[in-house]
N, C-alpha and C positions, 0 to 999 in steps of 0.2 A: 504493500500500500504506500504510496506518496507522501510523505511527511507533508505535514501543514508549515506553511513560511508565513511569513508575516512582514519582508521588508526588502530590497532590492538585491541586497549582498546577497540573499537566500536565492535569486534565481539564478543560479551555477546552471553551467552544460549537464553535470550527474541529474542536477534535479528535473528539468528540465525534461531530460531523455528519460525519465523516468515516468513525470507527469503523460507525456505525449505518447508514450511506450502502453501504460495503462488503458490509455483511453482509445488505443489503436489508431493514433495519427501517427506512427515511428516504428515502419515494418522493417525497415532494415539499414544498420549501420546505427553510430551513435552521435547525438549533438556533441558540437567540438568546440563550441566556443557561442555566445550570444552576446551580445549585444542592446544594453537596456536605455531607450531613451525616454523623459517624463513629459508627457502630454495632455491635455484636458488644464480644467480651473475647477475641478469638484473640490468640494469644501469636506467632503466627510469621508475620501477615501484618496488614493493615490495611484494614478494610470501610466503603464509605462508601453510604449511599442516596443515588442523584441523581436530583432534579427539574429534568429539562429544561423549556426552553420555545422555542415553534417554531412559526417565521412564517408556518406556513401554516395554524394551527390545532393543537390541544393533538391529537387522533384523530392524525394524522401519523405516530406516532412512540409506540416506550417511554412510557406517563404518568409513571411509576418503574421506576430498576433499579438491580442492586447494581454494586460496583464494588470488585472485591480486588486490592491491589497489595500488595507487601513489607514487613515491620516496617521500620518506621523507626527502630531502634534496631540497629546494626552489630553487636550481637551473636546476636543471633536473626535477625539476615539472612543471615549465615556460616552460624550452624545449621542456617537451612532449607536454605540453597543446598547443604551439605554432604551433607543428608538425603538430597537431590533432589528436595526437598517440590515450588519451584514447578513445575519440569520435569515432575511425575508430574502432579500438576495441570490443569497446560495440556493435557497429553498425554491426558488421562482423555475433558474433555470434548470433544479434535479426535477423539479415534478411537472411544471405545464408549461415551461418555454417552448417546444416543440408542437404543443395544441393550440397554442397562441394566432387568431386570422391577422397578424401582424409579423413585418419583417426585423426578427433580433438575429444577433450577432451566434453562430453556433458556440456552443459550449465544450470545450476540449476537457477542464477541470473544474469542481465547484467544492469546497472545503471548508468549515467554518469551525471555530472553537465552543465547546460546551458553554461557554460563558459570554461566546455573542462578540471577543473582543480581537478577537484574529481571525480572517480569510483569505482565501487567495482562490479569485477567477482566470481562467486561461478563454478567451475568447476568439475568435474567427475576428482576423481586420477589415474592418470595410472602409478603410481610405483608402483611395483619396473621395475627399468629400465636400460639399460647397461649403463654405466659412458664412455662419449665420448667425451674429454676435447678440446675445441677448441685453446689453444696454442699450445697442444702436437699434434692434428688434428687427421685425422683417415685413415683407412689403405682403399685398393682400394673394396673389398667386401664391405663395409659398402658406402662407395661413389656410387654403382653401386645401393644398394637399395634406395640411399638417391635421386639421381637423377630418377628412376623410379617414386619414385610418385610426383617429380615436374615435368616429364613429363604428369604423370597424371591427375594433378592439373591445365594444362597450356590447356591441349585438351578436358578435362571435361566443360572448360567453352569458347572454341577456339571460336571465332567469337560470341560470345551468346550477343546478340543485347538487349536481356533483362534485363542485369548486368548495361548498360548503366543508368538506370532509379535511381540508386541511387548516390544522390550528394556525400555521402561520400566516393565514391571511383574514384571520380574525383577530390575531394580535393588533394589527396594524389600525384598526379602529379605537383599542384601547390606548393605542399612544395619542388619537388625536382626542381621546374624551380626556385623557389627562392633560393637554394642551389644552384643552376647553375650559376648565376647571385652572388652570393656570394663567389663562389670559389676563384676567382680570391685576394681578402684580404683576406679569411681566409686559404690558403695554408701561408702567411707568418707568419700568429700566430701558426699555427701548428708545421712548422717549428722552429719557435722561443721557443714553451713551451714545444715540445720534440724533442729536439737541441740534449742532449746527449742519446737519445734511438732510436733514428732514424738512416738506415743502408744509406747508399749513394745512390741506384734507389728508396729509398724513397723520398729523398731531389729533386734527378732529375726531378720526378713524381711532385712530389708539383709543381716544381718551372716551370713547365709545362705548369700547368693550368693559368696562370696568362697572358695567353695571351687570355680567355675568351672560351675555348678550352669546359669545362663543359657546358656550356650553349648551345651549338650547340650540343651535346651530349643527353643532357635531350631533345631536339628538335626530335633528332632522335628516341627514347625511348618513345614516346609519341602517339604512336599507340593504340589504343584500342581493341588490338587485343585478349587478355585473360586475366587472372587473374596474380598478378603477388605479391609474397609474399612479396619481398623484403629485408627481413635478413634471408633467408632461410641457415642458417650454425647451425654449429654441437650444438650450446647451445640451438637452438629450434628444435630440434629433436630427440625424447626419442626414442630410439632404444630398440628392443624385450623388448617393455610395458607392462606393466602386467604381470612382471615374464615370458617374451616370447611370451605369449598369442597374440600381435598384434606385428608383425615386426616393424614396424616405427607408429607413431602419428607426427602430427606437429603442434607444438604451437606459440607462441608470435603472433599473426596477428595485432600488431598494425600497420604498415605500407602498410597491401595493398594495391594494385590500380587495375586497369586496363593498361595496357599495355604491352611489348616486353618482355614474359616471360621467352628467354631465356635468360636473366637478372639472374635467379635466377640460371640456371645451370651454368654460367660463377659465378658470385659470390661463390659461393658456391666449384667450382673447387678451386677458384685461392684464399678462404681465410681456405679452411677447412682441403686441403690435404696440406703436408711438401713439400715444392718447387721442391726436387730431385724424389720425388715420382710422383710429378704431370706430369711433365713435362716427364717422360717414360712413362705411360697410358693415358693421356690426349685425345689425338684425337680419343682412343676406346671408351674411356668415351662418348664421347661428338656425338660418333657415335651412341652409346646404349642409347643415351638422345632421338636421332634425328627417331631412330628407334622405340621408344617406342610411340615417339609423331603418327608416320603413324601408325603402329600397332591398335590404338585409334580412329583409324580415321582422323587424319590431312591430308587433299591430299593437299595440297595449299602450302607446305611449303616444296621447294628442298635441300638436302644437303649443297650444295655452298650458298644459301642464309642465311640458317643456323651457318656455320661455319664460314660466317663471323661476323653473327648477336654477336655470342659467343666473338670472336677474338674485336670485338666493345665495348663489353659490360664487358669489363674483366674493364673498366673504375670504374663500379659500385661499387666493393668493396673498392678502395682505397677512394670513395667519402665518403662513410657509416663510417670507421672508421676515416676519418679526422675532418670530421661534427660531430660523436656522441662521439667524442676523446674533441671537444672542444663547447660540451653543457652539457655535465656532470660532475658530482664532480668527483675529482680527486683520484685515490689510486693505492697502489703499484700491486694492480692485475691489476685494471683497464689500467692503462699505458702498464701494460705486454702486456696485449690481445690488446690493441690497435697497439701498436707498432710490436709484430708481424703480424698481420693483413695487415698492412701495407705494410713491410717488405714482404712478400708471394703476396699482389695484386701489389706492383711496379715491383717485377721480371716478374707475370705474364702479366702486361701492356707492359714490354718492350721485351719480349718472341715474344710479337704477333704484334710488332710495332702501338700499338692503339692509340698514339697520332699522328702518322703521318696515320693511316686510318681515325681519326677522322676529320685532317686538307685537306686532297684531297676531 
């Protein structure tokens, strides 16, 4: 069996040829040497591309592939382990990555520690891929394919009773009832440790929640109605992957669950697209969401129910960067994307009046 690693010096050619050997990508000869370079901006784990090489011929084996293990920084390694980020992770792609009507990355190795605080994923690479930077956000074409396959994503597994049999994606609901139940003190640390990056319906938004507002929220979002990614924005979705070869992929699945997936299509409006853009195409958008879901097969699910589902849930992105604003280490990007983030999900909360839909 493969030893579990936890950090870049650990992925050696032995281990390597080993991992790859297991999983039947390394039928003859052995890795001779790799090569780890760090890529991505995730705040709660650490990506690297390796370039193997391999004594029986470069064909042998992986040319490249990714390689996700833990932040290296012990405070966003608490966070995730606490989330159960890498545990839902690992768990995603041993049990329904491959049932999934969505394109992810194949899975070589998936390995997690008893206690949630070390993994190590070996994944299939899909670069080269379009550069599509979540502060600068993306134009309404790349929005219309990015919601197609969360609507994909959401009716591929719509009512599927079967999803239910796994603990780990009911966990993932109890971390957001405990964010819920947490809102209410951590919008004042929010507030207080980006005091100067924060625009004014950011502060409004915050100082919102402290009437307990989140927790009745996560109440309502707690249906087990499909699959639900949960960070579904522009940093985990490689657009025309493979040099074109696959329109969209979608990556990071540490946070799924089961629940109100149109979660992911309000997220993803109100933190990916620039607020003046959103806000002219929006209700097309969200109608090519609603449309796609019936198209699939959804009959159970009306427009009006839908748009308000949207208009509710436009809550979820300000929660995701207030919480992952203040469980990770700190940096001048990091702050950037969060505080725009922000910024884009309090105009879009106060667009659709969702703290007063949330309080009726």
């Amino acid at each position: 069996m493969t030893t579990l690693i936890s950090t870049q010096e650990e992925l050696t050619p032995d281990w390597l040829g080993q991992a790859l050997g297991d999983a039947g990508r390394l039928t003859t000869g052995t890795v001779t040497d790799v090569a780890a370079k760090r890529i991505g901006s995730g705040r709660l784990g650490t990506t690297y591309l390796l370039t193997p090489g391999y004594s029986a011929g470069p064909t042998v084996g992986p040319e490249r592939l990714v390689a996700k293990l833990p932040a290296t920084d012990d405070a966003s390694r608490q966070f995730s382990a606490a989330m159960g980020a890498y545990t839902r992770e690992v768990s995603f792609y041993r049990d329904i990555a491959t049932h999934v009507p969505v394109r992810t990355p194949e899975c070589y190795h998936a390995a997690v520690s008893d206690d949630g605080l070390t993994f190590c994923l070996l994944l299939e690479d899909l670069t080269p891929a379009a550069e599509c930077d979540q502060v600068e956000g993306c134009d309404v074409d790349r929005a219309e394919t990015a919601l197609r396959q969360a609507a994909a994503l959401h009716a591929g597994s719509w009512n599927d009773r079967g999803l239910q049999r796994y603990a780990w994606l009911d966990s993932g609901l109890g971390i957001w009832r405990k964010m819920g139940a947490d809102a209410a003190q951590a919008q004042k640390a929010f507030r207080a440790g980006y005091d100067g990056l924060l625009d004014d319906a950011s502060h409004r938004v915050a100082a919102g929640l402290e009437t307990g507002i989140a927790q009745r929220w996560v109440e309502l979002i707690a249906r087990p109605r499909c699959l639900w990614h949960c960070d579904f924005r522009l940093d985990n979705l490689l657009f025309d992957a493979r040099g074109g070869e696959v329109p969209l992929a979608v990556v990071d699945w540490q946070s799924v669950a089961l629940a109100d997936g149109t979660i992911d299509a309000s997220y993803f409006i109100g933190a990916s697209i620039p607020t003046d853009l959103r806000r002219e195409h929006e209700e097309r958008l969200v109608r090519g969401y609603h449309h796609t879901l019936e198209e699939q097969g959804v009959t159970d699910y009306p427009w009006d129910e839908c748009w308000r589902d949207y208009r509710v849930n436009a809550l979820s992105g300000f929660m995701v960067s207030m919480m992952a604003a203040l469980g990770t280490e700190r940096s001048p990007d990091a702050d950037t994307m969060f505080s725009t983030m922000a910024a884009r999900d309090a105009a879009h909360i106060e667009d659709h009046d969702t703290l007063a839909l949330l309080e009726d």
